[in-house]
N, C-alpha and C positions, 0 to 999 in steps of 0.2 A: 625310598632308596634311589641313589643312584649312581651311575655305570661310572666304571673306570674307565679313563682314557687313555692309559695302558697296554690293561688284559682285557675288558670287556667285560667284568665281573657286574653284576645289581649290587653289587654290597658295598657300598659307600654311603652314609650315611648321614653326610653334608657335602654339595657343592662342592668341588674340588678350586674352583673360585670365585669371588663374587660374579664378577659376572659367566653365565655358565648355563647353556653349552657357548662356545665364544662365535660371537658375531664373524656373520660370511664376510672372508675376505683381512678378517684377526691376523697381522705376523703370530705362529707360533712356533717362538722359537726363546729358550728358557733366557733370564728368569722370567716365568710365565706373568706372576703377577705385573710388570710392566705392563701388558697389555690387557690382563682379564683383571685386575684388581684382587683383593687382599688373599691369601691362600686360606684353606680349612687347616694343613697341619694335620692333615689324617691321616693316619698310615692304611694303605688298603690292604684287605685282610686276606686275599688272595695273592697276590705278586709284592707287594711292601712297599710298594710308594709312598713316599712321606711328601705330598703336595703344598709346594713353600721350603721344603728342606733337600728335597732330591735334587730339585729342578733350578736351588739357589740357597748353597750350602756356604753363602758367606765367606769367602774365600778359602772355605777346609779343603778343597774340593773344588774341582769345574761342574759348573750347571750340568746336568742332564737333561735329553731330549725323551719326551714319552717312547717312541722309535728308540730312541739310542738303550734307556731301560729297557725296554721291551725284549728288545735283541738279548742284551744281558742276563734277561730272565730266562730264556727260551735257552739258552744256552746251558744254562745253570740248570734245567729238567734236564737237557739232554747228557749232558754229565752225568748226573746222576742216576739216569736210566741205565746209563754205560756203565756204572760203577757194580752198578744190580747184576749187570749182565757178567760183567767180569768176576765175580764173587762165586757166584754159581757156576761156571763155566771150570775156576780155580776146584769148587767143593760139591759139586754135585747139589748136596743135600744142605739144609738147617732148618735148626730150631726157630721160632719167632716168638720174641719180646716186644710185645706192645708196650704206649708209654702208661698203662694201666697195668703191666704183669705181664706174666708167659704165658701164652697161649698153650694150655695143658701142662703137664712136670716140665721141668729145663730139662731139654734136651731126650727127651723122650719121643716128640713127634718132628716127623723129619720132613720136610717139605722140599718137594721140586719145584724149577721153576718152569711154567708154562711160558709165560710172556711178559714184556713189559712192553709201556708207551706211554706216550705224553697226548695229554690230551685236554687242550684249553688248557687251565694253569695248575693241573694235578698231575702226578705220577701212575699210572696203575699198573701194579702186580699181582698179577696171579700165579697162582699156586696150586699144584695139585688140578689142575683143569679147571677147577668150581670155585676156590677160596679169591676172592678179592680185596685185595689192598688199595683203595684212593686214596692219595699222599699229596697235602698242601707241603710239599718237600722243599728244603731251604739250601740243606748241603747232607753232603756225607762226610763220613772219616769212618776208616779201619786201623785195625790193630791184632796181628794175628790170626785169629780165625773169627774175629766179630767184623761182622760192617754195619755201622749205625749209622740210621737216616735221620737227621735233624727236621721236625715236623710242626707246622703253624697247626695244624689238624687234618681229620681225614676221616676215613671209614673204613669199616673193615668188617665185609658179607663172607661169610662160610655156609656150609653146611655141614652137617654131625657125617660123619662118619659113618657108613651100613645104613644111615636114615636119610631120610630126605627135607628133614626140619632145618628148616633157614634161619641165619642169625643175622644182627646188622647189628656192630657196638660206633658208635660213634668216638673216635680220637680227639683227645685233648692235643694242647702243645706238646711237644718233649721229641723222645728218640722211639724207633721205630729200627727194632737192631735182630738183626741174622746171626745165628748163633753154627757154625761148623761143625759137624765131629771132632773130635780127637782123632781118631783114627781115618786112615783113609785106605 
């Protein structure tokens, strides 16, 4: 494995370029391959750099800086922490649909929200003091009383209710959506 020079993630899985980590004293500054040689073309699985396409997007686009992405990603959690906060602030309570199903009936358990935070290149929300949400988070969008988090993956720690038996389901891709009362 190795590290993004991005976010910091182990989960790269080739060389972000041939030559790698780059020689002391390398200009880096995109497009990378100029100075480090041929790109991987990997998208990392943490933040989504596409090394060789981010960084030199063929004139779709201006080159991106690891730093300049970087910024862009961090901003795009903190966004979306704000969104979380603002949802809950608007409705108090909601339901939660994982991208595997509802976490018990729809709309039957009602969840507050404790906290959120970014931290390194996830989201987390807790719930109810003890439930936890880690969110490889990409974006949000709302619609009425839903706000749905667009998710690379994540996890998601609870415990049962009246017990103290712990769960851990690990998150596919998909949406990760808050479901509001009708009523208020």
């Amino acid at each position: 494995m190795y590290e993004c020079p991005v976010c910091g993630s182990q989960n790269l899985t080739a060389k972000p370029h041939a030559t790698w980590p780059p020689p002391d004293g390398a200009p880096l500054t995109p497009p990378y391959e100029d100075f480090l040689g041929q790109p991987s073309y990997e998208v990392c699985p943490t933040c989504g750099f596409e090394f060789g396409n981010d960084d030199n997007p063929g004139g779709t686009a201006p080159p991106v800086s690891f730093a300049e992405y970087r910024a862009g990603w961090m901003e795009t959690l903190a966004a979306i922490a704000g969104a979380v906060v603002a949802f809950f602030a608007d409705h108090e309570v909601a339901s939660l649909r994982l991208p595997s199903g509802w976490f018990g009936r729809p709309h039957d358990n009602w969840h507050q929200l404790t906290e959120v935070a970014t931290e390194g290149g996830d989201v987390l929300i807790r719930l109810d003091g003890t439930q936890v949400l880690t969110l490889e988070a990409e974006a949000t969008s709302s619609e009425e009383r839903v706000l749905r988090v667009t998710i690379r993956g994540g996890r998601w720690d609870w415990t049962e209710y009246g017990a103290n038996q712990e769960h851990t389901e690990v998150l596919g891709p998909g949406n990760v959506e808050f479901h509001a009362p009708f009523h208020r």
